[in-house]
Steps between C-alpha positions, in 0.01 A plus 500: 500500500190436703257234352188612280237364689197240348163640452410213790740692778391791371102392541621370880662838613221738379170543676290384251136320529553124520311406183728703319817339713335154394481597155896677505622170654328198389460204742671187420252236367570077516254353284363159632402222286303214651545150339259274651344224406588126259736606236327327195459633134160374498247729645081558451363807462348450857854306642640714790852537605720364261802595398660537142674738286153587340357614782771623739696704193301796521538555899857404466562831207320708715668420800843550350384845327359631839645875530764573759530110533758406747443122531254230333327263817358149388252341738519160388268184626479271260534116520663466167382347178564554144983541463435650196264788620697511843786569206377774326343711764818437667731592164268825429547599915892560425463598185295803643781510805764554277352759248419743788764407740261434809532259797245239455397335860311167557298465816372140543144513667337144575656336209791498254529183407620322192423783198397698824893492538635558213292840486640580819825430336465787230554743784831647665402410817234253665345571759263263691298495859629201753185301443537513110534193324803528277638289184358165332769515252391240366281394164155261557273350240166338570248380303204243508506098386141448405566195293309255749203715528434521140572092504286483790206649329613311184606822292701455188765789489465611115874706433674500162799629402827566350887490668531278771551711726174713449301357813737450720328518869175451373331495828230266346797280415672282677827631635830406318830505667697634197241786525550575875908473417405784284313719745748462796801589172275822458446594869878439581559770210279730647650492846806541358402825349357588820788431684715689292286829547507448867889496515532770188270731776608406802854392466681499815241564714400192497633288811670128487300432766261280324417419127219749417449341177342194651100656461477529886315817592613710846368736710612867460760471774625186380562638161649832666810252627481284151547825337129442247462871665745810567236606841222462697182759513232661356381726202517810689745421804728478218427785286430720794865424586661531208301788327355693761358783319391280230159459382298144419339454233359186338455426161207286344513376103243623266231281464241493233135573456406192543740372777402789731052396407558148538747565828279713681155315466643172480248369261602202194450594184397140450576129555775515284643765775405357812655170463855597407470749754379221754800272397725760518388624862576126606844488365619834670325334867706206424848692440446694820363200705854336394687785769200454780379864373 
């Protein structure tokens, strides 16, 4: 019994115009998703770039509801920041995977470090170029010891409270080593976590080469042969290669009224804008200075 054939064979074989061939037989689409920027849950209405489930949610639905979708690309440069963010963007990434059975690829730009990573980690494949810097699994905590200037300039620090425990790292405070026993307690848990969603993704690709888990960071190549990523190249090398006929197309999150005003003219709303926005712009230049980027 010869085979009934589909409406796209039949739209190939007859002579008809090519927008109604396009239209017959639908090009393949892979959605692409950039990530860039601090990951941080903390963000002004003029802050740039950062990354959290808040405002990346929105791309990431689209992305994954993208007709004809035949793969999901994240473009991810991102120095790290916030686990718990890096977490949940990462959690509702495979979440999304798994409800519409899609192939979710990571492609490493300058940076995917730290959080940077474990995004990159959410995908079935990484993919990074040679001169990518690769890993930082590792968790950091910094902070400020401003106790001698406020002596200096003979300051009285005025804090009240209740529980013991309650000002712990005061940085107006002098340090206390019980307190810093309890930091590195809470940082060992995190990298913990973090190295247990490295190994739950990436399971024996990973080399014995070297201990990755030491917060090192490697170039793309190096992390090729430490097995941090499945291959070396670019956004479209790669899709050209593997979907041929396929179409790009990337995805930006909804923003609001006021995000898009403020975004395009650049203009605070006020003092109480500018200097949170200020402070923030210095932390994200800090966590990229930390990788020479």
């Amino acid at each position: 019994m010869t085979p009934v054939p589909t409406v796209q064979q039949l739209a190939a074989r007859l002579p008809l115009p090519q927008p109604v061939k396009e239209l017959l037989s639908p090009k393949q689409r892979v959605a692409v998703v950039r990530l860039q920027g601090v990951i941080t849950a903390h963000a002004s209405p003029l802050a740039r770039g950062a990354i959290n489930l808040a405002a990346v949610e929105s791309a990431l639905e689209k992305a994954f509801a993208t007709k004809d979708l035949a793969a999901v690309a994240l473009v991810v440069n991102s120095p790290g920041g916030s686990p718990t963010q890096s977490g949940l963007v990462a959690d509702r990434i495979r979440q999304l995977a798994d409800e519409k059975n899609v192939p979710v690829l990571a492609f490493c730009e300058d940076l995917a470090a730290s959080g940077g990573y474990w995004l990159a980690c959410a995908a079935d494949e990484i993919i990074a170029h040679p001169t990518s810097l690769v890993g930082s699994i590792g968790v950091v905590s910094g902070g400020f010891g401003l106790d001698g200037l406020i002596g200096r300039y003979d300051i009285t620090r005025r804090l009240h409270t209740t529980g013991e425990s309650k000002a712990r790292l005061d940085p107006f405070l002098p340090e206390k080593e019980e307190d810093v026993t309890w930091l590195r307690g809470e940082l060992e848990e995190l990298h913990r976590l973090f190295v247990s969603w490295v190994t739950e993704r990436r399971g024996a690709r990973l080399t014995s080469e070297s201990d990755v888990f030491t917060g090192e960071v490697w170039t793309g190549s190096r992390a090729h042969g430490l097995g941090l990523v499945d291959e070396l190249g670019t956004l479209h090398g790669v899709i050209k290669a593997r979907f041929p006929d396929a179409e790009l197309t990337t995805v930006q999150p909804r923003t609001s009224l006021l995000a898009r005003l403020t975004g395009a003219t650049g203009v605070s709303t006020g003092v109480a804008d500018a200097v949170p926005a200020v402070l923030e712009t210095l932390e994200r230049r800090a966590a990229w200075a930390r990788f020479g980027r």
